[in-house]
C-alpha positions, 0 to 999 in steps of 0.5 A: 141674517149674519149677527155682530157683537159689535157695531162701529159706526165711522172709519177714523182712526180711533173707531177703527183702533176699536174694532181691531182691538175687539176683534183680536178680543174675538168679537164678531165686529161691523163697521160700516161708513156713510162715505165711499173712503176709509179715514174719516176726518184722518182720510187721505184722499185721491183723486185730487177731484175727491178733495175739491168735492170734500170742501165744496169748492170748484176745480181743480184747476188746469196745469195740476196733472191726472188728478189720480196721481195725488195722494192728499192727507187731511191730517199729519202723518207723522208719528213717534216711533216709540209712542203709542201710535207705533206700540198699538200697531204692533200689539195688533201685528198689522205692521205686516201689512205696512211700511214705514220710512223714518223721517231723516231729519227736521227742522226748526226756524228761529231769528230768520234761519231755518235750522236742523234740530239736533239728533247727535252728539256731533250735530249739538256741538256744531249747531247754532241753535245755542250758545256754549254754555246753553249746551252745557244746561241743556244737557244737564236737562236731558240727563234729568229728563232721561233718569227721571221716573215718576214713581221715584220721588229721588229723581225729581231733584226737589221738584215736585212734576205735580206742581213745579211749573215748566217755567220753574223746572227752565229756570232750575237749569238757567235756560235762557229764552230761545233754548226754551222756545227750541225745548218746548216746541221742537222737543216737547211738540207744544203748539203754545206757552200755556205749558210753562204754567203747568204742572212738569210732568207731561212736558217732561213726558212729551220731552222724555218719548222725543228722546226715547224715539229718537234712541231708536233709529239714531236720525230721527224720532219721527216715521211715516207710512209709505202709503196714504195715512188712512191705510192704517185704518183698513190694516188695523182691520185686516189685522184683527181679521187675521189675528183672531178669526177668519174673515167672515166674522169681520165685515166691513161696509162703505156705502 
């Protein structure tokens, strides 16, 4: 009877983050998952008919096509390309495995239009999103986001990023409303307000990778895979396998 170090019950992404990172550690690893798809909740699903079965609903319904010819994701598949997200994968070197496609732009609604976030100079200058003198604050943010450091106490600007809220660090550079509405969800990505009570740091964190994302490929800070989202899950495995110890160590069971 084979013998494991280690066994990981469930394909989601973070078990199977798990296993690779424990195989490239050496580790004789078994994985194994109830269902007959890797993913977990983060699975992305096809045929179609495996989604209705999922949710437990009839269909699908006539008119949609060969249900093989649908690829449906549980779960956003976005990531930033400088997070840690795209650093684990290549740690692990499974990008040989995967291909990624930088996303070429996004988009933001505000006051009934639909509007293209910035990603340079020449958008900013010409984007509708604020005001000339917005722009020029706006700026001044970014500068003191890109040079801040949490270990300098000197590019804080006499703001302490442990108990300044949000809202205080807003009003230091005078934004007005729709800047801040446009800086905290289409920047920082928050899903509500409760971040303008909070302490800075993390928002300027989240403002600070956006920004660091984007330096990378100039359109967008965002990239997706090519292929289904939970194909990064058996990568990372193949990974490990590959980096570490031949095949026979990892085994990988769907029942």
């Amino acid at each position: 009877m084979a013998e494991f170090d280690v066994v990981v019950v469930g394909t989601g992404l973070k078990e199977c983050i798990l296993s690779g990172l424990l195989s490239i550690c050496g580790k004789k690893v078994l994985h194994i998952d109830q269902n007959p798809h890797y993913g977990g909740e983060c699975a992305s699903l096809s045929p179609l008919e495996e989604v209705y079965k999922r949710f437990h609903v009839p269909g699908p319904p006539k008119g949609m096509g060969q249900g093989k010819e649908w690829t449906i994701d549980l779960v956003p598949k976005f990531m930033m390309s400088n997070g840690q997200m795209v650093k684990m994968l290549l740690y692990t070197e499974v990008t040989r495995y995967m291909d990624f496609k930088v996303v070429e732009g996004s988009f933001v609604y505000q006051a009934g239009k639909i509007h293209k976030v910035p990603v340079t100079e020449a958008d900013a200058q010409a984007s509708d999103l604020m005001g000339m003198f917005d722009k020029r604050r706006f700026r001044k943010l970014l500068l003191f986001v890109l040079n801040f450091d949490e270990h300098d106490p000197r590019t804080f600007m006499d703001m302490d990023p442990n108990r300044t809220t949000m809202r205080d660090v807003f009003k230091h550079f005078d934004l007005g409303t729709d800047v801040v509405e446009f800086i905290g969800h289409a920047l920082a990505l928050q899903d509500g307000d409760e971040y303008l009570d909070q302490p800075c740091l993390q928002t300027i964190k989240r403002i600070k990778l956006y920004s660091d994302s984007l330096a990378r490929y100039n359109h967008s800070p965002y990239l997706y895979p090519l292929f289904a989202h939970y194909q990064k899950c058996p990568v990372l495995n193949k990974g490990g396998a590959a980096c570490s110890f031949s095949i026979a160590d990892w085994l990988f069971l769907l029942t």
